[in-house]
N, C-alpha and C positions, 0 to 999 in steps of 0.2 A: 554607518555614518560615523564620521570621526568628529568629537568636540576638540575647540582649540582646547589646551591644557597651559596651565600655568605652570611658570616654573617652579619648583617645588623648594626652591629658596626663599622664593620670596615669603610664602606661606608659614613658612618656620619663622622669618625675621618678624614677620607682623606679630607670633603669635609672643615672642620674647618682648616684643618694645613693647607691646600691650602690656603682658606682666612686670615688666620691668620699671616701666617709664614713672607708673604712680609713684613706686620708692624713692626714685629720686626727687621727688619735690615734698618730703615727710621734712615736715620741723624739726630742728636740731634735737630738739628733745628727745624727737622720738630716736635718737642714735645713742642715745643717754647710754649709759653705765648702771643699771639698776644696782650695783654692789656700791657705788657710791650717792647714792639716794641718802636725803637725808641724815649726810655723815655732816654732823654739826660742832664735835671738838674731836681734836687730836691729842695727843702726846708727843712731843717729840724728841728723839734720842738720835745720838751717833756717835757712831765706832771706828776706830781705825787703829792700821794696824800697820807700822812701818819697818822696813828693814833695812839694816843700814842707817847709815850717815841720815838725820832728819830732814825731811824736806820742809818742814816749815807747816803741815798739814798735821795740826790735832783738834782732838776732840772738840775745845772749845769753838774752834774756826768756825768747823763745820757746825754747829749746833748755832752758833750767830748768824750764820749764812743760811741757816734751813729757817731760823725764825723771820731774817731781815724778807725772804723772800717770800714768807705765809703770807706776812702782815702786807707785804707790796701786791702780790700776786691773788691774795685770799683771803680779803680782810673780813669775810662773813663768817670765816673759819675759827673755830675759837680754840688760843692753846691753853689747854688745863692739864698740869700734870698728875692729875687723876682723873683723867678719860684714860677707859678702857680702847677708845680707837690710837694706832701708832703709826707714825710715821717715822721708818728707819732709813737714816740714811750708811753705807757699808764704805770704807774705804783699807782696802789691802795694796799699797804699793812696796817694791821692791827697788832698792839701785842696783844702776847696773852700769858696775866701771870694767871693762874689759879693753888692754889698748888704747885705741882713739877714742872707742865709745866711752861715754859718759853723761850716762841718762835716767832714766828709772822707766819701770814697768809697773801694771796692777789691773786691779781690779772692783769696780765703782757698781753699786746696787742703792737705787730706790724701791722702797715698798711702804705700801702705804696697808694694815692691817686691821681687822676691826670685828668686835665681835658677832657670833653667828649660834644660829639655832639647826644643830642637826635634825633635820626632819623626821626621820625613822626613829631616832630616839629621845626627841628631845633634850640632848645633854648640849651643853655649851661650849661650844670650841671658837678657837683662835683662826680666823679664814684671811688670806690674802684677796687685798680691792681688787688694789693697782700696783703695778710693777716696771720697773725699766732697769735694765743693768746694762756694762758697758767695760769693755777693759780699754785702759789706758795706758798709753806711752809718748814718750818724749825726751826733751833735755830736760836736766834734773831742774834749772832755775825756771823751766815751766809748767813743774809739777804741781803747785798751790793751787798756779791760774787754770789748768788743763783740768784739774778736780774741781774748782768752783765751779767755771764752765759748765760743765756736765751736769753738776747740782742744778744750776740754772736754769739747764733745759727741761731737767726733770720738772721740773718745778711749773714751768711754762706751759708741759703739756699735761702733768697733772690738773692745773688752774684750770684748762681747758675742758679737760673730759669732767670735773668738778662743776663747771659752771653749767655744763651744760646737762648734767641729772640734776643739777639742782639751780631750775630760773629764775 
């Protein structure tokens, strides 16, 4: 006697959406960042490093533009500059006149660091949260904006993954 038989796809799909389906409807929290739990002051610092003819991008820029955007994006966030937690922001560009070109190149790092408890040993180390980096290029007269830009976004999606380990 033969039974009907099911297709044996279907079987498989049911047994995924089952598993699957509960995760998607988990509260944002639950997608949280546990390395930024409870991260309540920063430090924050920036570097750059130009070559060539100045595009207009120093140190101070960036460091106004990493505060202007804590304080708009993260005002629960406290800056102390003796917190052991950092937020670094990195900028390396380069010009670049060859011919007709005449532009710059480089290279843009967020990290946000903070300290940590080796487990095995108990000793205290320096661990990376969060991180985003990015190389950049363009014309030279939209090097300023093209690096602020970029801060900005960092900044926007750090706020985010931030708010959401800590509600």
């Amino acid at each position: 006697m033969l039974l009907p038989s099911r297709p044996r796809g279907h079987l498989a799909w049911g047994v995924i959406v089952g598993v699957a389906c509960p995760f998607l409807f988990l509260p944002a929290a639950a997608w949280a960042d546990p390395q930024l739990r409870k991260l309540e002051c920063v430090n924050v610092q920036a570097a750059v490093l130009e070559s060539g003819t100045s595009l207009g991008i120093t140190r101070e820029v960036l460091r106004e533009a990493l505060l202007g955007g804590i304080h708009a994006k993260l005002p629960r966030l406290k800056v102390d500059p003796t917190c052991p937690n950092r937020i670094f922001f990195k900028v390396f560009v380069q010009n670049l006149s060859q011919g007709m070109i005449d532009g710059f190149y480089g290279h843009v790092a967020f990290e946000v660091r903070r300290k940590a408890t080796f487990v095995d040993t108990s000793l205290p180390l320096d661990a990376r949260a969060w991180d985003g980096e990015s190389y950049v290029h363009g014309t030279r007269d939209k090097a300023k904006a093209s690096v602020l830009d970029l801060l900005n976004n960092y900044l926007a999606q750090f706020a985010a993954d931030y708010q959401a380990a800590n509600p």
